[in-house]
C-alpha positions as CSV (number, residue, x, y, z in Angstrom):
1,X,130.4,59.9,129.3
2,X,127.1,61.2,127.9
3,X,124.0,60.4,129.1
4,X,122.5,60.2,125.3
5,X,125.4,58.0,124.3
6,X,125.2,55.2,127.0
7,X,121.1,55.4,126.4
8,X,122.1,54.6,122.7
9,X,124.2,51.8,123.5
10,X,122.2,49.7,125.5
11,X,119.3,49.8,122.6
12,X,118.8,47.2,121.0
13,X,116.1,48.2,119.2
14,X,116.7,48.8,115.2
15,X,117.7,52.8,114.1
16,X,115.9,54.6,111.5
17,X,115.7,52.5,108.2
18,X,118.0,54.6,105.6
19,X,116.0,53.9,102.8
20,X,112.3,54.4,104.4
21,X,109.9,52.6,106.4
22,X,111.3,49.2,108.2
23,X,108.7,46.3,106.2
24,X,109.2,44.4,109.4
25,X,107.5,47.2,111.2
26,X,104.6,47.5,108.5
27,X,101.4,45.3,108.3
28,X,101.9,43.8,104.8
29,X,98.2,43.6,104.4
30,X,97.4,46.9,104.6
31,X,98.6,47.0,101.0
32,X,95.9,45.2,99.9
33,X,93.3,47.6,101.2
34,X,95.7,50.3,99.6
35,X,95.6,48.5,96.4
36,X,91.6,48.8,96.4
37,X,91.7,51.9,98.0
38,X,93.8,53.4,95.3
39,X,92.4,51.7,92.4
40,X,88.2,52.6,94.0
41,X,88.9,55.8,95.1
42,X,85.8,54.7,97.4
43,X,86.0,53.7,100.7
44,X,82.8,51.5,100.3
45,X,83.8,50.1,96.8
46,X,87.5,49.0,98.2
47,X,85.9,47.3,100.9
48,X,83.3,45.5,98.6
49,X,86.1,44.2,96.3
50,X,88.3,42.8,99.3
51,X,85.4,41.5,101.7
52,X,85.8,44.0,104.5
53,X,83.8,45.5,106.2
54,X,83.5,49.4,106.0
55,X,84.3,50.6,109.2
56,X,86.9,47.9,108.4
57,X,87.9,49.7,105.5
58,X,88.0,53.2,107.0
59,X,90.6,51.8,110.1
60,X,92.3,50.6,107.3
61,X,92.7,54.3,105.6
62,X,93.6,55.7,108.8
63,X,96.6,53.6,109.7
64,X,97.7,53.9,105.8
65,X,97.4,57.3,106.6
66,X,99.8,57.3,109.4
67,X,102.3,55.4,107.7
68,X,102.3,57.1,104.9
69,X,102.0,60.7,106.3
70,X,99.7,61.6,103.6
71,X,95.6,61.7,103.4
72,X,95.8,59.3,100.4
73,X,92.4,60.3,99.1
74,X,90.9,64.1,99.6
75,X,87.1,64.7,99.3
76,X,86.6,66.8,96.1
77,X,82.7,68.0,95.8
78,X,81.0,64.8,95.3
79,X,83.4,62.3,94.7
80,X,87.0,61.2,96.1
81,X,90.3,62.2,94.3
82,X,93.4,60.6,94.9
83,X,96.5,62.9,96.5
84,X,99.3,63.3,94.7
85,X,101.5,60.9,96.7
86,X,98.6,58.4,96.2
87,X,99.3,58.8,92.4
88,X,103.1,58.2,92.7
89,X,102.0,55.1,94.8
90,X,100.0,53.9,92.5
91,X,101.9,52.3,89.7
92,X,104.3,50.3,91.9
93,X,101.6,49.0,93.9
94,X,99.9,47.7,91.0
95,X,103.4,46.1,90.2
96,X,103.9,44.6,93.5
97,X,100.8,42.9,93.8
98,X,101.1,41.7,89.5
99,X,104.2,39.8,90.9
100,X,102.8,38.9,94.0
101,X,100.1,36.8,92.6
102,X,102.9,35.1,90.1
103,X,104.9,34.4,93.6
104,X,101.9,32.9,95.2
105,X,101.6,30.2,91.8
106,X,100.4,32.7,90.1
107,X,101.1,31.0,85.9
108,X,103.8,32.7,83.7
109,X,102.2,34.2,81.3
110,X,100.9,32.4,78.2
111,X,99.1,34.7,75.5
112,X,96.7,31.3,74.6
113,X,95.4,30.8,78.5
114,X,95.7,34.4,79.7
115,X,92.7,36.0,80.6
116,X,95.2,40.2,81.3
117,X,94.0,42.9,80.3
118,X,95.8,44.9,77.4
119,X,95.9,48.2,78.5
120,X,96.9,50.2,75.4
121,X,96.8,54.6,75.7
122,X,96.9,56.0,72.0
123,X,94.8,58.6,70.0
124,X,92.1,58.4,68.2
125,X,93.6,58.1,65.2
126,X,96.3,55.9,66.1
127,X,93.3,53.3,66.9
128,X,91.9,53.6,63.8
129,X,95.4,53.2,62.2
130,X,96.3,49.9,64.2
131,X,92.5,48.8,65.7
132,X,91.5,46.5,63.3
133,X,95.2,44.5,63.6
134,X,95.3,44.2,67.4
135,X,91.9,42.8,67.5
136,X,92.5,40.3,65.2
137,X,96.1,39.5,66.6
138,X,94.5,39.0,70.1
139,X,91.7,37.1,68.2
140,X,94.3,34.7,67.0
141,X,96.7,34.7,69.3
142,X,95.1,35.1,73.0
143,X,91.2,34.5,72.6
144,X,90.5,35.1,76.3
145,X,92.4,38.5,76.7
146,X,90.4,41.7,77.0
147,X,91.6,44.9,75.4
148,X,91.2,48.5,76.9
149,X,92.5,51.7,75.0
150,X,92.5,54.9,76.8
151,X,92.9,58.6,75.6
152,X,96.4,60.4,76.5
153,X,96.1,62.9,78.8
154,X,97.4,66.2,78.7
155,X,100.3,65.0,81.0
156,X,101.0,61.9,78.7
157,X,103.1,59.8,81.2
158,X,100.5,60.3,84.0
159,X,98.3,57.5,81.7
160,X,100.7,54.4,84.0
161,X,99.2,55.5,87.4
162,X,95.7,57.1,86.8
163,X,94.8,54.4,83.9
164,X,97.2,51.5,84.2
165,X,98.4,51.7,80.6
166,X,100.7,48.9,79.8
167,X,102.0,51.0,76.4
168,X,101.8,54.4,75.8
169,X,101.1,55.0,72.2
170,X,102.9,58.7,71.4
171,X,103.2,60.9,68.8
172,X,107.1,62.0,68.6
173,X,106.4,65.8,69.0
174,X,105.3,64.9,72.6
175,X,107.7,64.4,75.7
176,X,107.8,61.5,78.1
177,X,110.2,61.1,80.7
178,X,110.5,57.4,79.7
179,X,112.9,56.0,76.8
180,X,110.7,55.6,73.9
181,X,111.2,53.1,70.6
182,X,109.9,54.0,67.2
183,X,106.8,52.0,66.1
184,X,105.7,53.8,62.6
185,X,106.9,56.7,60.9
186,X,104.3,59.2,60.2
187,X,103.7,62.6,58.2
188,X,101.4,65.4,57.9
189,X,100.1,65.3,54.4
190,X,97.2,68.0,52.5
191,X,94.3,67.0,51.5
192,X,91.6,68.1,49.2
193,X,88.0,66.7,47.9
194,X,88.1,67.4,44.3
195,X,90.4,66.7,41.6
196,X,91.8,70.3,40.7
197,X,93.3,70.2,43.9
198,X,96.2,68.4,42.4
199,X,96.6,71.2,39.4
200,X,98.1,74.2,41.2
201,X,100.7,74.8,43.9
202,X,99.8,73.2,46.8
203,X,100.7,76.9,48.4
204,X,98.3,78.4,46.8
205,X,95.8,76.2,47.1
206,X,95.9,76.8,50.9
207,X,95.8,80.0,50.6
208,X,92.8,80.2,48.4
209,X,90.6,76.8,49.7
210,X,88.6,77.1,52.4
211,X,90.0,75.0,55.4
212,X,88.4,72.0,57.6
213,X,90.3,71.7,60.5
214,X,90.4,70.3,64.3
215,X,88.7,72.8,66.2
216,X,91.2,73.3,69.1
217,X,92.2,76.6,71.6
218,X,95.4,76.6,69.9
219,X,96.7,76.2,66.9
220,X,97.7,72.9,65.6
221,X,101.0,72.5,64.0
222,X,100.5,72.8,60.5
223,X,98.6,75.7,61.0
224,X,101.6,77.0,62.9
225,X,103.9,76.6,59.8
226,X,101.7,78.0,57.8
227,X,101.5,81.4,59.6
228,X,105.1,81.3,59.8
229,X,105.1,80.9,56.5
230,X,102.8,83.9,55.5
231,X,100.4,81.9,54.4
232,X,96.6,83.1,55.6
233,X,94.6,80.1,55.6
234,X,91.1,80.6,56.0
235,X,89.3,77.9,58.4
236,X,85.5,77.8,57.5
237,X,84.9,74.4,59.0
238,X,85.9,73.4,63.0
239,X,85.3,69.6,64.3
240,X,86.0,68.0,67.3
241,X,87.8,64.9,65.8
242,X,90.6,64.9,63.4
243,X,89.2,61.8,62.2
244,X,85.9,63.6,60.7
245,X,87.6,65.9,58.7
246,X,87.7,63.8,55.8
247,X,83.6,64.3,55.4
248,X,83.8,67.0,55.7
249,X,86.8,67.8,52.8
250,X,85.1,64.6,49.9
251,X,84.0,66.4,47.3
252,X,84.0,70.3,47.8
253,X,86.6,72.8,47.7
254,X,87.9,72.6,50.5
255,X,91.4,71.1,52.3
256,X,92.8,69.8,55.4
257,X,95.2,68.2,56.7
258,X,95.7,64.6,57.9
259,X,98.2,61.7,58.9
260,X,99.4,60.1,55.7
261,X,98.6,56.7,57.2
262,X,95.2,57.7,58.2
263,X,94.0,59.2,54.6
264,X,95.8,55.6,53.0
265,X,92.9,54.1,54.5
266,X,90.4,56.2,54.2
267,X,91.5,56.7,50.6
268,X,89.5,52.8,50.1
269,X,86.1,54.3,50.7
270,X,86.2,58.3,50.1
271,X,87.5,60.4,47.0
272,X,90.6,62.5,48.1
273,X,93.5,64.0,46.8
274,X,96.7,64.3,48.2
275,X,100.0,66.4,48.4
276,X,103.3,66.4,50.7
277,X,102.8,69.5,53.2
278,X,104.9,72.2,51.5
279,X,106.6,73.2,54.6
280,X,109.5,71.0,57.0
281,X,107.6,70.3,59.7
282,X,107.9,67.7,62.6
283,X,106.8,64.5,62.0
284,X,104.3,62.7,63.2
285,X,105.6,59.4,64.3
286,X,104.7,57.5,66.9
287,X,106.4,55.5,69.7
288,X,106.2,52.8,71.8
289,X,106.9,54.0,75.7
290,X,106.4,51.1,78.4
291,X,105.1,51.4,82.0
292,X,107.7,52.1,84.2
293,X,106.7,49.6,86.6
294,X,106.0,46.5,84.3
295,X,108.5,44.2,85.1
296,X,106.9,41.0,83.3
297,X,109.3,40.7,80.1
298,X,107.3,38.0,78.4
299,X,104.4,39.5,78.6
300,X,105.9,42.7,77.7
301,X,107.9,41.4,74.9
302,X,104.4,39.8,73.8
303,X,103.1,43.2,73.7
304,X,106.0,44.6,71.4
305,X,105.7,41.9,69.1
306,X,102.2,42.1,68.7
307,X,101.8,45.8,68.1
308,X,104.9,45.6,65.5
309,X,102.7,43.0,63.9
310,X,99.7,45.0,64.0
311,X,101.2,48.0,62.6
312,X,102.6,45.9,59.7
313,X,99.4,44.2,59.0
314,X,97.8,48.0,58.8
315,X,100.1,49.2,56.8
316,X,98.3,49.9,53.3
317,X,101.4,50.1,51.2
318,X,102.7,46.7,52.2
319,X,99.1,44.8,52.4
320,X,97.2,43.2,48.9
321,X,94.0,44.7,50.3
């Protein structure tokens, strides 16, 4: 009989786990340090918030670097970045130790007594569309919550692991891995700053105005369009925030272009005028896509509700205001 076999048979110890590293073989508590560790991205800091020492701290990096194979965080000029299988790790984690607490007595969640953080990622103009709601939602409705927004990266579903977003706040023309539901329809819309911008063809009025627009290293997508189209639109004003344009458009001749919902609001304290885009053209509205990893449905379906709410509330054409 084989050597190897006979060797096997009399082992008692466990094989290889199929699906990854045995927990019984892990210290559990090493995924505290690799929660702070992760979250810090400083060996000091993470040892600060869990009350280790830091030589503590750094024995703690080196066996999560063992067991994970990986260095976890990389020294990048000054400052510490996280390795790319420490950004995968990330969002899970965060999960694991959200339940965790619940496990440990941790109350269900309760909009009135909660004390979470609202992680919301969404534009600039998205925030000024739906800002004003939330905060008075959460005002109403959960008094000791906190609210965060963040910006959307240029890889929009890396905002769950790098910044914790609960809801990801995108505009349709923009992928995500993740199922997505509709929160607000949306459009691109022309606008002008004095009133004979509403007594020609819209065409020709952006082929003859002079042009605000968002100062980008590519075009945006109206501009886009209008190239298609033939149409040679002459930009003599760049800014650095969509939501500035209108300044600069009030009262000269000059047009731009803007989300329907955002000039509806501006529309109460500045003097513009308004046409469709001429053009089909992608819409601009925007969706609701969830963390991956957030598994608390109450608190999630709290979220929905409230941003449905919000959007509602916001909406101009449905308000008395």
């Amino acid at each position: 009989m084989d050597m190897k076999y006979i060797i096997d048979m009399n082992n008692d110890s466990p094989g290889p786990n199929p699906l990854g590293i045995n927990p019984a073989n892990v210290d559990l508590t090493l995924l505290t340090s690799l929660h702070a560790l992760l979250e810090e991205q400083s060996v000091t800091a993470a040892a600060q918030r869990v009350g280790l020492s830091q030589p503590a701290m750094s024995h703690s990096l080196r066996r999560i670097r063992r067991l994970f194979d990986d260095e976890i965080l990389i020294r990048k000029g000054s400052t510490n970045v996280l390795t790319p299988k420490a950004e995968e790790l990330l969002g899970p984690l965060r999960e694991i130790v959200q339940r965790t607490t619940q496990l440990l007595g941790g109350e269900p969640f309760r909009p009135d007594y909660s004390r979470r953080t609202l992680t919301i990622a969404m534009s600039a103009s998205v925030s000024y569309i739906l800002g004003r709601s939330i905060t008075l939602l959460l005002e109403q409705q959960a008094p000791r919550m906190r609210l965060r927004t963040v910006p959307i990266p240029d890889e929009p579903d890396s905002v769950f692991a790098s910044q914790g977003a609960d809801v990801l706040l995108l505009a349709e023309g923009y992928d995500s891995a993740y199922p997505r539901e509709r929160l607000f329809d949306d459009e691109w819309i022309v606008i002008g700053g004095t009133p004979d911008f509403l007594d020609s063809d819209p065409i020709m009025q952006l082929q003859d105005w002079p042009h605000v627009a968002l100062d980008t290293p590519q075009r945006t997508r109206p501009y886009e369009v209008l190239l298609h189209r033939g149409v040679d639109a002459k930009v003599h004003v760049r800014l650095n925030d969509y939501l500035l344009l209108p300044q600069f458009v009030t009262g000269v001749h000059r047009v731009g272009f803007q989300r329907r919902r955002v000039i509806e609001h501006m529309k109460l304290a500045y003097e513009l005028y308004t046409a469709p885009f001429p053009f089909p053209i992608l819409g601009l509205g925007v969706d609701m896509i969830w963390n991956p990893w957030l598994s608390d449905e109450p608190y999630k379906q709290w979220v929905q509700e409230l941003l449905i709410t919000a959007n509602d509330m916001s909406d101009v054409n449905n308000t008395d205001s």
